[in-house]
Backbone as a chain_set.jsonl record, in Angstrom:
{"seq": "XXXXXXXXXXXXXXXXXXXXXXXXXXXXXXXXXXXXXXXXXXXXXXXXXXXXXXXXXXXXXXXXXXXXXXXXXXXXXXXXXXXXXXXXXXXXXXXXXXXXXXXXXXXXXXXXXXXXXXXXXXXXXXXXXXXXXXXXXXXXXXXXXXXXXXXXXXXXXXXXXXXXXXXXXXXXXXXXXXXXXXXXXXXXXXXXXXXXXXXXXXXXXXXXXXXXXXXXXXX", "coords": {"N": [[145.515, 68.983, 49.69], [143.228, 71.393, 50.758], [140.49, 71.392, 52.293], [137.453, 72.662, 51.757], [135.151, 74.809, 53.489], [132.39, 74.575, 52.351], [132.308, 71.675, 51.804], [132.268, 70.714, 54.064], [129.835, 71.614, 55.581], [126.738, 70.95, 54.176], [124.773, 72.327, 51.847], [122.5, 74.284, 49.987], [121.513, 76.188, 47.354], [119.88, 79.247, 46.892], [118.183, 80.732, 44.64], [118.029, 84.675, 45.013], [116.418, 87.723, 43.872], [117.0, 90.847, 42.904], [115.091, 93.64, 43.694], [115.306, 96.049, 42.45], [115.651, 96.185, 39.528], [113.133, 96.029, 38.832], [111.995, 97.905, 39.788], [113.463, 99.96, 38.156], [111.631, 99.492, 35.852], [109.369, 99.936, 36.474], [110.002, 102.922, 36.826], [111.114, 103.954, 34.464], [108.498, 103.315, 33.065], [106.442, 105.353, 33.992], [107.872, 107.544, 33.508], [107.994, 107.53, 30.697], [105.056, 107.384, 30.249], [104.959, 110.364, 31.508], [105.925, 111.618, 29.478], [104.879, 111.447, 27.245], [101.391, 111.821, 25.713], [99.057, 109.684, 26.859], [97.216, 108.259, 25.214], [96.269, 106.395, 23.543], [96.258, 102.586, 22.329], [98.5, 101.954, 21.746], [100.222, 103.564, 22.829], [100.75, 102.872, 25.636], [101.645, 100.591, 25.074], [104.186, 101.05, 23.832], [105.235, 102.486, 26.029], [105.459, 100.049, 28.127], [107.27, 98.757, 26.449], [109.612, 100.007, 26.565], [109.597, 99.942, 29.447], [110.185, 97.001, 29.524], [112.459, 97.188, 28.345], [114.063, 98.749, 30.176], [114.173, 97.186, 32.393], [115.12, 94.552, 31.979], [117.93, 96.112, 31.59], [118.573, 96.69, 33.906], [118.478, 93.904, 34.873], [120.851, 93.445, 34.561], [122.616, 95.02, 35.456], [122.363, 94.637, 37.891], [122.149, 91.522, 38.667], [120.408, 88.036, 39.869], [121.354, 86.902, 42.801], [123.099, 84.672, 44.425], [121.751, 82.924, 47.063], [123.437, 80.98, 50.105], [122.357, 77.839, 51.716], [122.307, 76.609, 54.298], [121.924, 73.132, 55.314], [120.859, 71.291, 58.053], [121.659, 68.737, 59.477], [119.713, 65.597, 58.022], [118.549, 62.418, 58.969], [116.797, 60.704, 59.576], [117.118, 59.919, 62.362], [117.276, 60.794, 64.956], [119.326, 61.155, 67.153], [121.669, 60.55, 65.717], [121.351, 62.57, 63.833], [121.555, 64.649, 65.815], [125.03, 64.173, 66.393], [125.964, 64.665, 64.35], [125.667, 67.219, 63.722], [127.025, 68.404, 65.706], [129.882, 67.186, 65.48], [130.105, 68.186, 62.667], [130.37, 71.369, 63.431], [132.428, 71.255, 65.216], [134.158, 69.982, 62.828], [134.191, 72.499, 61.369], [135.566, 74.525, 62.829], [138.316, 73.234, 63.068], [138.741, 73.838, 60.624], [139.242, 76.752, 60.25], [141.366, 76.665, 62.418], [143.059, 75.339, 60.704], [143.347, 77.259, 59.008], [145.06, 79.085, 59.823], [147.431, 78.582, 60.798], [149.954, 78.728, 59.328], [152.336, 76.434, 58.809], [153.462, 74.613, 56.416], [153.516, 71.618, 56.71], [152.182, 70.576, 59.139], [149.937, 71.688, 58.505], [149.026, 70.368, 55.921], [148.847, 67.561, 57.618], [146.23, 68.291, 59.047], [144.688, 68.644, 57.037], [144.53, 66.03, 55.882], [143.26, 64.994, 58.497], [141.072, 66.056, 58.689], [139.529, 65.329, 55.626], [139.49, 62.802, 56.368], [137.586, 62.702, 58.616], [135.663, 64.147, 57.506], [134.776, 62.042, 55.723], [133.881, 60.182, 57.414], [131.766, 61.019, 58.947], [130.241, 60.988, 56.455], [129.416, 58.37, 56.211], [128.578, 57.851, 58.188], [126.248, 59.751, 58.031], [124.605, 58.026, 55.875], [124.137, 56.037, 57.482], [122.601, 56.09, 59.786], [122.416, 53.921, 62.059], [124.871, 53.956, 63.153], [125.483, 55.801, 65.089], [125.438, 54.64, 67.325], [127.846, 53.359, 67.693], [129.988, 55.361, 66.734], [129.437, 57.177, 68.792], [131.398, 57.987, 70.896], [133.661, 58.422, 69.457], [132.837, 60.682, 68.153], [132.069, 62.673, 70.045], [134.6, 62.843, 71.759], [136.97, 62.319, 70.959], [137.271, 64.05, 68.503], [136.353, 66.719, 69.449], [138.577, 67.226, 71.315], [141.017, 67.279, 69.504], [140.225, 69.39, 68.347], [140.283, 71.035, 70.228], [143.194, 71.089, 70.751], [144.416, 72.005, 67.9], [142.932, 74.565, 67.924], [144.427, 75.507, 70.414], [147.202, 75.399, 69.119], [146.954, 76.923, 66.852], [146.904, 79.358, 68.464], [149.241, 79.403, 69.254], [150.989, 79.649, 67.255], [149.752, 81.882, 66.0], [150.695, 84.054, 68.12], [153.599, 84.009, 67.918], [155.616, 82.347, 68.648], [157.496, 82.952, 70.583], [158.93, 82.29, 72.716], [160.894, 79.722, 74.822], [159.733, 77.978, 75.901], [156.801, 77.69, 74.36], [157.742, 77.028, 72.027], [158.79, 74.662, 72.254], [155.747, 73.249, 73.235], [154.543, 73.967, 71.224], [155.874, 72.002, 69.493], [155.339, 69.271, 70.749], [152.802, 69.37, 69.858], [152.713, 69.073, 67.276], [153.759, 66.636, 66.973], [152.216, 65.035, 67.8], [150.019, 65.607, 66.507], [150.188, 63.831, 63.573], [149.993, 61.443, 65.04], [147.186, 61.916, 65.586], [145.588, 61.928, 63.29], [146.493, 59.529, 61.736], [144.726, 57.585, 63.641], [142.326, 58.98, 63.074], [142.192, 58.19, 60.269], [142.033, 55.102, 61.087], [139.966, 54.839, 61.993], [138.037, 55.26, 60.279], [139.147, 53.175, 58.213], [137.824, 50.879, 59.819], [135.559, 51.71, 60.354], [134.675, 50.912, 57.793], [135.011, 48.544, 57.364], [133.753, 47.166, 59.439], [134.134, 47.039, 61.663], [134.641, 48.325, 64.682], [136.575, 50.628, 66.56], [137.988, 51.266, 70.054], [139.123, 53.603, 70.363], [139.724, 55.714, 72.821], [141.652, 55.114, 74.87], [143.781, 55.39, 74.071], [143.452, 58.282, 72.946], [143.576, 59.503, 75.948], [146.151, 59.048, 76.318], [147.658, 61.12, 74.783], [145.957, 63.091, 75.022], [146.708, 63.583, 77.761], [149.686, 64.105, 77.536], [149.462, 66.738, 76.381], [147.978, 68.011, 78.133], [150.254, 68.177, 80.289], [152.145, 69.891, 79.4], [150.4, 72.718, 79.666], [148.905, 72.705, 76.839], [146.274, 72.119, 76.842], [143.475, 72.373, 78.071], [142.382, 70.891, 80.663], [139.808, 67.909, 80.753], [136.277, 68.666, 81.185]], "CA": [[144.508, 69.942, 49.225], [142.623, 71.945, 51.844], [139.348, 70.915, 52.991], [136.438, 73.705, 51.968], [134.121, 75.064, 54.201], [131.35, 73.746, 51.74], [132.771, 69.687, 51.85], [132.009, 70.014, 55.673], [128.62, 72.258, 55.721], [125.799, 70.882, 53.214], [123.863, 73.512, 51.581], [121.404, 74.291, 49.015], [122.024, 77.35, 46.774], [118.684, 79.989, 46.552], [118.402, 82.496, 44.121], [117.665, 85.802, 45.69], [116.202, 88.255, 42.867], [116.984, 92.078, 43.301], [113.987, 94.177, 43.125], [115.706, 97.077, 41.664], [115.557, 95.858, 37.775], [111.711, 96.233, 38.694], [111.839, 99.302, 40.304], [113.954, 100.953, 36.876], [111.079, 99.226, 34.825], [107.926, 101.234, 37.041], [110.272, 104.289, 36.418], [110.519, 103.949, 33.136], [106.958, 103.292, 32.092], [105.989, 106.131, 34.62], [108.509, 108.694, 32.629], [107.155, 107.213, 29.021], [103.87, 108.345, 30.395], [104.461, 111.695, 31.674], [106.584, 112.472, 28.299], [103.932, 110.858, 26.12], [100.127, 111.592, 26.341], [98.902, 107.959, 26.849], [95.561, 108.3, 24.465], [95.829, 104.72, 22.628], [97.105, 101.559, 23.16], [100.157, 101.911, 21.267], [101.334, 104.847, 23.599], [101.055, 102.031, 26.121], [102.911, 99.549, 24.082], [106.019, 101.354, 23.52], [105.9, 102.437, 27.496], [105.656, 99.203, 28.022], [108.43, 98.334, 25.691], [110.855, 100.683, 27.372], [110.039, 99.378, 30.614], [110.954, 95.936, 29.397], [114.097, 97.716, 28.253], [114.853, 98.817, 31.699], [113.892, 95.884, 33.602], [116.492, 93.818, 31.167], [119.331, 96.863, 32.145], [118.493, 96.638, 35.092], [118.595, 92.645, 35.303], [121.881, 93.037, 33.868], [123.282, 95.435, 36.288], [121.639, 93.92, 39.745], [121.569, 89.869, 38.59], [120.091, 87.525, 40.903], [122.206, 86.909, 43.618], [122.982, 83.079, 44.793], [122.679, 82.653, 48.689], [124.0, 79.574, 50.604], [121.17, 78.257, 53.063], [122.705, 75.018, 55.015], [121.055, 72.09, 55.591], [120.658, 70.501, 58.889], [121.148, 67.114, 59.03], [118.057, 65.113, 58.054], [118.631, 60.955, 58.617], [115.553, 60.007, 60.512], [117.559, 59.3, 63.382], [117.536, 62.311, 65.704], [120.815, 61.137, 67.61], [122.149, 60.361, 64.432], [121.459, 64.046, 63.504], [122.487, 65.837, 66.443], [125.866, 63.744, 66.546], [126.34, 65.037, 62.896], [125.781, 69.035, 63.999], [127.931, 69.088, 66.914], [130.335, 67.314, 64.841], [130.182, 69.687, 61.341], [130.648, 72.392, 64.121], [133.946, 70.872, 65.651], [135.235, 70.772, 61.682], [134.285, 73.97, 60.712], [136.643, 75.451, 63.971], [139.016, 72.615, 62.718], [139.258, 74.495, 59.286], [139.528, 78.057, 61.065], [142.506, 76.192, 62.791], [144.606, 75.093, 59.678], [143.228, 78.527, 57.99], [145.497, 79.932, 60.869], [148.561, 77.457, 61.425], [151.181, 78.539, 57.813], [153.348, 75.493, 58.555], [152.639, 73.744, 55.669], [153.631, 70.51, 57.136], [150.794, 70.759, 60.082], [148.649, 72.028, 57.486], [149.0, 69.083, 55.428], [148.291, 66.991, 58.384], [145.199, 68.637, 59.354], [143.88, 68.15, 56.086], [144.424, 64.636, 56.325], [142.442, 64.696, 59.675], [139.491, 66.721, 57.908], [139.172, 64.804, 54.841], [138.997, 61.239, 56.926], [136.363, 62.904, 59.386], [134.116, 64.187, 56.399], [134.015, 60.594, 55.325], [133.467, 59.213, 58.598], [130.15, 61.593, 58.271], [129.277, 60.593, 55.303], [129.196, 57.143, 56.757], [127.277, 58.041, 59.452], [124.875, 60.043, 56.829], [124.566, 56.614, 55.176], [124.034, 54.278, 58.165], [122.402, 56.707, 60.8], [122.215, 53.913, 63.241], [125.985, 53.977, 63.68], [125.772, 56.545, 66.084], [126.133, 54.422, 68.701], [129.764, 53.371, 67.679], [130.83, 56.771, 66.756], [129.712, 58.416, 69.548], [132.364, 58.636, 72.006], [135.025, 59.117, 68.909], [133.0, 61.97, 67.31], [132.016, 63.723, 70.835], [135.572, 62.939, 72.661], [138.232, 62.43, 70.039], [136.849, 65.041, 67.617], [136.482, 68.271, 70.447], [139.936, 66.873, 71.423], [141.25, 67.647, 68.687], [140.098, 70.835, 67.829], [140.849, 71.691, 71.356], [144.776, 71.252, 70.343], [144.456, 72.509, 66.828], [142.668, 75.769, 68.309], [145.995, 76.468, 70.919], [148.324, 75.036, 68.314], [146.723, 78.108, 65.766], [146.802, 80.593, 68.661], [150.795, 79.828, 69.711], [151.151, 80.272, 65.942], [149.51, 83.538, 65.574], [151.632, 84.515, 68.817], [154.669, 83.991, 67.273], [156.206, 81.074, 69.243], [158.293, 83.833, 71.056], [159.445, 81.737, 74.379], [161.041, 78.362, 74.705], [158.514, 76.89, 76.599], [155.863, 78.12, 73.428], [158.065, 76.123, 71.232], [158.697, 72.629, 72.749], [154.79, 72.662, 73.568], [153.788, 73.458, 70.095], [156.486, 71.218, 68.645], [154.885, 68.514, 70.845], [151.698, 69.064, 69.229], [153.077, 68.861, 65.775], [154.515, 65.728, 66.993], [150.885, 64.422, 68.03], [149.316, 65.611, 65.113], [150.498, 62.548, 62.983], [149.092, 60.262, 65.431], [145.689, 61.864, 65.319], [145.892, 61.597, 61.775], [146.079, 57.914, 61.192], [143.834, 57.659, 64.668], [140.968, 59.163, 62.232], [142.457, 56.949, 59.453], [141.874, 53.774, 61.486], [138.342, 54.097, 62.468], [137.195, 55.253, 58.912], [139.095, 52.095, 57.596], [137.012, 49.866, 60.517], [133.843, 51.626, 59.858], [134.149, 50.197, 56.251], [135.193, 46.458, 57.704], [132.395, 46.814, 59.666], [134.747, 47.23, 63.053], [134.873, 49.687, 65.46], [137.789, 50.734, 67.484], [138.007, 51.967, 71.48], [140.462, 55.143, 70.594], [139.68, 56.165, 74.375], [143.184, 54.744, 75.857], [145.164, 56.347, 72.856], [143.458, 59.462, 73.18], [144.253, 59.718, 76.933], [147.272, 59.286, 76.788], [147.733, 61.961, 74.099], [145.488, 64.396, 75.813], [147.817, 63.876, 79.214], [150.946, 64.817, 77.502], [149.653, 68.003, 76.066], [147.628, 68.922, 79.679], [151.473, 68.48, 81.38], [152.481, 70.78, 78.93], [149.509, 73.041, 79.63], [148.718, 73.125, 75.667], [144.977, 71.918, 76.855], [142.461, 72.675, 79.779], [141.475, 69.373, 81.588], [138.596, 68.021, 80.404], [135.498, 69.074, 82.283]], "C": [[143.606, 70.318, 50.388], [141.18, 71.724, 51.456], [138.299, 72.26, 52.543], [135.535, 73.561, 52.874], [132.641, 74.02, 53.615], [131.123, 72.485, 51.84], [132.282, 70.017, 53.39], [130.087, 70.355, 55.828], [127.576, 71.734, 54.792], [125.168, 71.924, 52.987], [123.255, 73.405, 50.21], [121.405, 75.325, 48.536], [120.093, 78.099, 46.414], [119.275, 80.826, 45.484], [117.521, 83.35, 44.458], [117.676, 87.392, 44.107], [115.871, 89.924, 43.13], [115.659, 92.976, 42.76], [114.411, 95.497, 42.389], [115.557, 97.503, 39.814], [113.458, 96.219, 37.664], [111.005, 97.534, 39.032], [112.053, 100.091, 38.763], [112.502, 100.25, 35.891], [109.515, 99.921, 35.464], [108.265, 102.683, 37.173], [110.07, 104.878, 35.257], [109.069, 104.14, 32.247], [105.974, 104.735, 32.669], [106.225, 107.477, 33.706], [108.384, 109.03, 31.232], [105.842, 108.239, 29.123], [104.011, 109.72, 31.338], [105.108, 112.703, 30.468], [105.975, 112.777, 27.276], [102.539, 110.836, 26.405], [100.024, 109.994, 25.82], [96.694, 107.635, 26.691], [95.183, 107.395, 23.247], [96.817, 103.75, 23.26], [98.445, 101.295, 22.456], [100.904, 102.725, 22.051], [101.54, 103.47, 24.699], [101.599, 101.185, 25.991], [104.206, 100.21, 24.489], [106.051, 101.594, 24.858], [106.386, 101.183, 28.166], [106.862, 98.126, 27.828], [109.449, 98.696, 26.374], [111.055, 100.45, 28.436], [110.062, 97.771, 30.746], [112.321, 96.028, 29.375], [114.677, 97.697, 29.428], [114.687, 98.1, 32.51], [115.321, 95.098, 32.654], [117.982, 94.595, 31.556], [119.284, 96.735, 32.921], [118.828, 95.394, 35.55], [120.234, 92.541, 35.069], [123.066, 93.854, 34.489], [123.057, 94.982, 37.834], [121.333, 92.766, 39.389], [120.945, 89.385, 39.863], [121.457, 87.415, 41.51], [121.964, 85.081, 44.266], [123.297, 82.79, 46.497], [122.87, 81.367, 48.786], [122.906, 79.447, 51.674], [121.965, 76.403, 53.452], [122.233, 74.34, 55.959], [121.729, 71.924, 57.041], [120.422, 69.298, 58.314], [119.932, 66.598, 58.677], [118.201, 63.441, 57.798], [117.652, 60.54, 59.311], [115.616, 59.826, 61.494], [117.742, 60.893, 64.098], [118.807, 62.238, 66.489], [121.918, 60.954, 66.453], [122.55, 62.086, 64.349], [122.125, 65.036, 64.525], [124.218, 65.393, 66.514], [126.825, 64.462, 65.227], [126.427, 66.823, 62.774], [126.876, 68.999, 64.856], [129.206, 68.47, 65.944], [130.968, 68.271, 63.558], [130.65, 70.658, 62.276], [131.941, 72.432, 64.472], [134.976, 71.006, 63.89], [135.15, 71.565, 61.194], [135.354, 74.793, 61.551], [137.959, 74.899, 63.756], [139.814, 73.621, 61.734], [139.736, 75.913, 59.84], [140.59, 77.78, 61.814], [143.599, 76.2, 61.82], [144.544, 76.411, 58.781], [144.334, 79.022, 58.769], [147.371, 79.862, 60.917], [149.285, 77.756, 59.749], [151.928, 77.559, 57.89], [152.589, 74.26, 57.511], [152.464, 72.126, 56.138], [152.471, 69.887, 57.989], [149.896, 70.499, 59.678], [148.211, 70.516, 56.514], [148.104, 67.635, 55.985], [147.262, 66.966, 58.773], [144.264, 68.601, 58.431], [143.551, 66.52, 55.831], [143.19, 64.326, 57.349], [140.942, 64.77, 59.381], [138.928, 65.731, 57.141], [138.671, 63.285, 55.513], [137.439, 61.311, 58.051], [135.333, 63.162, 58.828], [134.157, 62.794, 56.455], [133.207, 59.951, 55.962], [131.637, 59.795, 58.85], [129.656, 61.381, 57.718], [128.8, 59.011, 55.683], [128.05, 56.876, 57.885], [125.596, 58.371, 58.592], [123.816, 58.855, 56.945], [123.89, 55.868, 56.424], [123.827, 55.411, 59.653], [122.488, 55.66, 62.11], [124.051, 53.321, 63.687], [126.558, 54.871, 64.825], [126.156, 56.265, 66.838], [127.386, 54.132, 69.092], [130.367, 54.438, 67.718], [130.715, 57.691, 68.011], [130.816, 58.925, 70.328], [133.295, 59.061, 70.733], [134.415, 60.701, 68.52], [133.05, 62.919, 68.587], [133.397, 63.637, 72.259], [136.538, 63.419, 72.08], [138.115, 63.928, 68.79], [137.009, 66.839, 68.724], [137.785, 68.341, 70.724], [140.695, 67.747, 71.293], [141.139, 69.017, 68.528], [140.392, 71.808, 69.1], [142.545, 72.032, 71.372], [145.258, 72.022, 69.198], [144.074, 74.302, 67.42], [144.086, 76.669, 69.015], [147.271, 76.103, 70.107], [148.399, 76.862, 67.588], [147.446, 79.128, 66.701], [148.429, 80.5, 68.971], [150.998, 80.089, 68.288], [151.203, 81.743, 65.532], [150.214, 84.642, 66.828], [153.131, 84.727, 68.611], [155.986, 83.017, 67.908], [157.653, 81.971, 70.194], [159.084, 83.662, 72.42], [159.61, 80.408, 74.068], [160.103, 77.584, 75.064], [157.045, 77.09, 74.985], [156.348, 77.122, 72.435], [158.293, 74.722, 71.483], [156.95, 72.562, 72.786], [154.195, 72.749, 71.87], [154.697, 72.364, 69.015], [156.075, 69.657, 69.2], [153.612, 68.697, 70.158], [151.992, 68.433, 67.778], [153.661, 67.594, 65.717], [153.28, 64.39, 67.332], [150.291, 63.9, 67.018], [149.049, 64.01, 63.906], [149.578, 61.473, 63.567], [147.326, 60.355, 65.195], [144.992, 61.523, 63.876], [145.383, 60.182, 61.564], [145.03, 57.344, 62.459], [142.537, 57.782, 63.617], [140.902, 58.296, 60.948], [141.666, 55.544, 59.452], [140.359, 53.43, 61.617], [137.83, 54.568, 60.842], [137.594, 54.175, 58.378], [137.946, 50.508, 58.419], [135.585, 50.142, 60.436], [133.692, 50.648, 58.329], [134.771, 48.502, 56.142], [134.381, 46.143, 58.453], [133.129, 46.632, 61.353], [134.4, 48.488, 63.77], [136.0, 49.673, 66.418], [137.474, 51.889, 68.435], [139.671, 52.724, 71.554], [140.756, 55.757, 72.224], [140.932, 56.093, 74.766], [143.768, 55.732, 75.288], [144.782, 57.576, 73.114], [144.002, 60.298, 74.176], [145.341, 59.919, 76.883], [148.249, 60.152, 75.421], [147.517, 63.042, 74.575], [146.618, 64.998, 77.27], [149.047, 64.501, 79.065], [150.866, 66.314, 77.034], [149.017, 68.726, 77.316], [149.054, 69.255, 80.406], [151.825, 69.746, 80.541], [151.322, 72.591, 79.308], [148.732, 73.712, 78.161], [147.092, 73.102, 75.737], [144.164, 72.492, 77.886], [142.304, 70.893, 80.089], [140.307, 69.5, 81.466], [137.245, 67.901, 81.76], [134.556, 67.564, 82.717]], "O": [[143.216, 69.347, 51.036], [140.801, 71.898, 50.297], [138.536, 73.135, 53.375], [135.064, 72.463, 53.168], [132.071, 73.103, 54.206], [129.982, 72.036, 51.954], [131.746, 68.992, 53.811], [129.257, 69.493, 56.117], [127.414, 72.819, 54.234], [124.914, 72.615, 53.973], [123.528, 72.495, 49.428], [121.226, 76.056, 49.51], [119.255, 77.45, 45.787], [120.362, 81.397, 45.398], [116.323, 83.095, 44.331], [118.683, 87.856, 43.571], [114.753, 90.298, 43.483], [115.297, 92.975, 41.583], [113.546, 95.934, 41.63], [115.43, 98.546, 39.172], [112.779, 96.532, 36.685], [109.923, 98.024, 38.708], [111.131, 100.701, 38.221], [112.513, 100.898, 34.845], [108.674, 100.353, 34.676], [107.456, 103.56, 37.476], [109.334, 105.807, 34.922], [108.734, 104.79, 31.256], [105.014, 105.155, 32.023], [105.362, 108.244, 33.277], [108.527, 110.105, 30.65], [105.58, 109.286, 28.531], [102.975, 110.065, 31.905], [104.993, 113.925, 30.366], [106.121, 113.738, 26.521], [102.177, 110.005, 27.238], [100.564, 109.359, 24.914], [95.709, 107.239, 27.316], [94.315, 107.485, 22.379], [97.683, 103.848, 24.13], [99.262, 100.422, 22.75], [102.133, 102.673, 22.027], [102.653, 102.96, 24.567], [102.254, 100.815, 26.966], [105.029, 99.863, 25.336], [106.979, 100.943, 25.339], [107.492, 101.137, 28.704], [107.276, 97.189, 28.511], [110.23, 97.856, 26.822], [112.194, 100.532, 28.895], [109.976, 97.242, 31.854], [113.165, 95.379, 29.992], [115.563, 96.923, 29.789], [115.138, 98.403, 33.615], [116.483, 95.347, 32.976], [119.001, 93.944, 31.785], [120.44, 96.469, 33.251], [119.472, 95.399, 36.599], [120.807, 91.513, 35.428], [124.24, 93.59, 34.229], [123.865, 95.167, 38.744], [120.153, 92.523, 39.644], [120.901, 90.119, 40.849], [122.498, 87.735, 40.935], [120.898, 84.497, 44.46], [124.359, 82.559, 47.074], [122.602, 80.583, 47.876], [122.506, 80.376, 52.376], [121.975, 75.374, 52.778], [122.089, 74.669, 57.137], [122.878, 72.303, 57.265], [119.704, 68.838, 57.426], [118.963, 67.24, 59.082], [118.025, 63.027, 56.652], [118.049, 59.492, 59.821], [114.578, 59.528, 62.085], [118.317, 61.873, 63.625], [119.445, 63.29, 66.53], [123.063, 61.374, 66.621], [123.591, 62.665, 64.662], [122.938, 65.925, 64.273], [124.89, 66.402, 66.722], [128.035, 64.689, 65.208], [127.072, 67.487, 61.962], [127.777, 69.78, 64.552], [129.763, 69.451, 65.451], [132.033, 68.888, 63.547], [131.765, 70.976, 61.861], [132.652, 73.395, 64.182], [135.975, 71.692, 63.675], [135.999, 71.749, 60.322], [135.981, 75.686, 60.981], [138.903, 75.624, 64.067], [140.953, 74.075, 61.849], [140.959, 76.03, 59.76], [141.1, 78.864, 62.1], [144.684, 76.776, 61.911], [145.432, 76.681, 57.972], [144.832, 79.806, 57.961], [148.224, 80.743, 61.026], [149.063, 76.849, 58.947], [152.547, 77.504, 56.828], [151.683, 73.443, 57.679], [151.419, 71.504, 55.943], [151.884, 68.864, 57.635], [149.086, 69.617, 59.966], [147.173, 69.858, 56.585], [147.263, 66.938, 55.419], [146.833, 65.842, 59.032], [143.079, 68.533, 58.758], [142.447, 66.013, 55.633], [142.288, 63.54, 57.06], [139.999, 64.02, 59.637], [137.954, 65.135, 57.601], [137.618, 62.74, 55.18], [136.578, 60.452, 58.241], [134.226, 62.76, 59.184], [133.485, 62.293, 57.356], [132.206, 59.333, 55.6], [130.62, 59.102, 58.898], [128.442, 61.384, 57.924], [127.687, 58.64, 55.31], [127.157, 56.091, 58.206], [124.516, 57.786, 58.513], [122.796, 58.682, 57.612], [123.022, 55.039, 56.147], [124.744, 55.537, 60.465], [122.614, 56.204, 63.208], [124.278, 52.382, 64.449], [127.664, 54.786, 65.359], [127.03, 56.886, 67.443], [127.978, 54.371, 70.145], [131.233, 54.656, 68.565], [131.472, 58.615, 68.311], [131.116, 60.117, 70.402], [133.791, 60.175, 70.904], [135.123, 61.707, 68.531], [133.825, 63.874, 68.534], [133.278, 64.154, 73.37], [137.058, 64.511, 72.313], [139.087, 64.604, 68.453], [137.753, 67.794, 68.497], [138.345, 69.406, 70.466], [141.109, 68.625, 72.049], [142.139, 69.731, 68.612], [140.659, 73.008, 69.036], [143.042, 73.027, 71.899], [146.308, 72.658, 69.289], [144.941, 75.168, 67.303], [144.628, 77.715, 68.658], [148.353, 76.545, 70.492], [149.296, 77.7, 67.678], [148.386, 79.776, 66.24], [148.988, 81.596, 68.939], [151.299, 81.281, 68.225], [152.056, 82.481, 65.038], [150.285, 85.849, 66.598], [153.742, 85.63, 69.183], [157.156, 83.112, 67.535], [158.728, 81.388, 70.331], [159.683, 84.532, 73.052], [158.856, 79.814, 73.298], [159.744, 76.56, 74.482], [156.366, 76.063, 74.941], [155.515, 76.356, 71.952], [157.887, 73.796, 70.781], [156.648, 71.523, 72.199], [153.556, 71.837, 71.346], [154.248, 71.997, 67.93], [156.326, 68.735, 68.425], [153.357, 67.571, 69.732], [151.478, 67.405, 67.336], [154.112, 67.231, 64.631], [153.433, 63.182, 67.154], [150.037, 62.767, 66.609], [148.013, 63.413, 63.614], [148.724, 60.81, 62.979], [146.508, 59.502, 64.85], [143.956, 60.897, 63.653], [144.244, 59.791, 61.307], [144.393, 56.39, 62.011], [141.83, 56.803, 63.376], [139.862, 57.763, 60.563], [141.018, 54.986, 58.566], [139.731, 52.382, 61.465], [137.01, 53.77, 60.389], [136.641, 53.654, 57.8], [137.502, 49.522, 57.832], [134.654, 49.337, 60.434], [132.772, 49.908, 57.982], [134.896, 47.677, 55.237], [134.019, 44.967, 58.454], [132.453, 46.018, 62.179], [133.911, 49.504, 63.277], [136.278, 48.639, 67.026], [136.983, 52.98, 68.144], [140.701, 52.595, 72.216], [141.842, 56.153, 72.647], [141.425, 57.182, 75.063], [144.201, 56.755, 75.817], [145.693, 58.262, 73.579], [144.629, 61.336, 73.961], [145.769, 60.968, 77.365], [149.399, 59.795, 75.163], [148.35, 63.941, 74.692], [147.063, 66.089, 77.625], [149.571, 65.221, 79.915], [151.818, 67.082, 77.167], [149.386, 69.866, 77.599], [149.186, 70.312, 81.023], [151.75, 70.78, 81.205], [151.936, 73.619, 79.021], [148.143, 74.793, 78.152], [146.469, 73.825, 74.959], [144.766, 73.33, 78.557], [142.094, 69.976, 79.295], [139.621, 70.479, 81.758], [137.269, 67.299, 82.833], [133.763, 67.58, 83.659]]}, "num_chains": 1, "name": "protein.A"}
């Protein structure tokens, strides 16, 4: 099941209330009174009335409107928090990756990757002063990632049209898996209370897709 935008982004739903339903109801009462001399308070009543009417048609053709306003982290921990933006950022380009990539198989995979990295967030959420374990996975292994997923999408949307296009993205797809249970492993050691030094594994992941030139060398 694919990953929504929303599960990665937190947000808080406004309602945004069109002024138009208020506008048709100061037309209305305007057009009452230039139809109707307004020489008791019943002529004012029924204008009144009618521009209840048209404020109600009006509410009922222009409803409120529901925006999305998304939270910034907020755990007390300011490394905590920025670790948790630059993160959210890396899986939102994640999702814009598997939005991209039709092999369902990939796709599959990449949802896998998503769903274990929300958690690993929510964990963090929870227990802001874990930052210091996560950091190198969320700001090494995580950009990584989306650094492979990004040229995976774009040989995709190229159309894999040269041999060399296809062995390098069929090594990715051959990666993939590992990164997979990679994000697996440390969400099962955050919740044993471990942490695991992915660093080696990553390397020598990252190296086979730089020979290929599927990556840039990291700066």
């Amino acid at each position: 099941m694919k990953i929504m935008k929303d599960e990665i982004m937190p947000y808080k739903l406004l309602r945004k209330r069109s002024p138009l339903p208020f506008l048709v109801a100061g037309i209305t009462f305007l057009l009452i009174g230039a139809m109707t001399p307004m020489v008791s308070p019943m002529h004012y009543i029924r204008a009144g009335l009618f521009a209840l009417l048209g404020y109600i048609v009006g509410r009922g053709i222009w409803p409120d409107a529901k925006v999305k306003l998304e939270l910034a982290p907020d755990t007390g921990d300011k490394q905590a928090d920025q670790l948790l933006s630059e993160a959210r950022e890396a899986l939102v380009a994640i999702r814009g990756a598997n939005d991209r990539i039709e092999d369902p198989n990939v796709s599959r995979c990449i949802d896998g990757i998503e769903a274990s990295c929300i958690a690993i967030l929510s964990r963090l959420e929870e227990q802001p002063a874990l930052h210091g374990q996560l950091r190198t996975f969320l700001r090494y292994y995580l950009p990584t990632t989306r650094k492979i997923l990004d040229a995976r999408a774009s040989l995709a949307e190229g159309g894999l049209r040269v041999e060399s296009e296809l062995r390098v993205a069929a090594r990715a797809d051959r990666v993939l898996p590992e990164i997979q249970r990679a994000f697996e492993r440390q969400l099962e050691a955050i919740d044993k209370h471990r942490f695991l030094d992915l660093q080696v594994e990553m390397d020598v992941l990252e190296g086979m897709l730089k020979s290929d030139g599927l990556i840039d060398a990291r700066p």
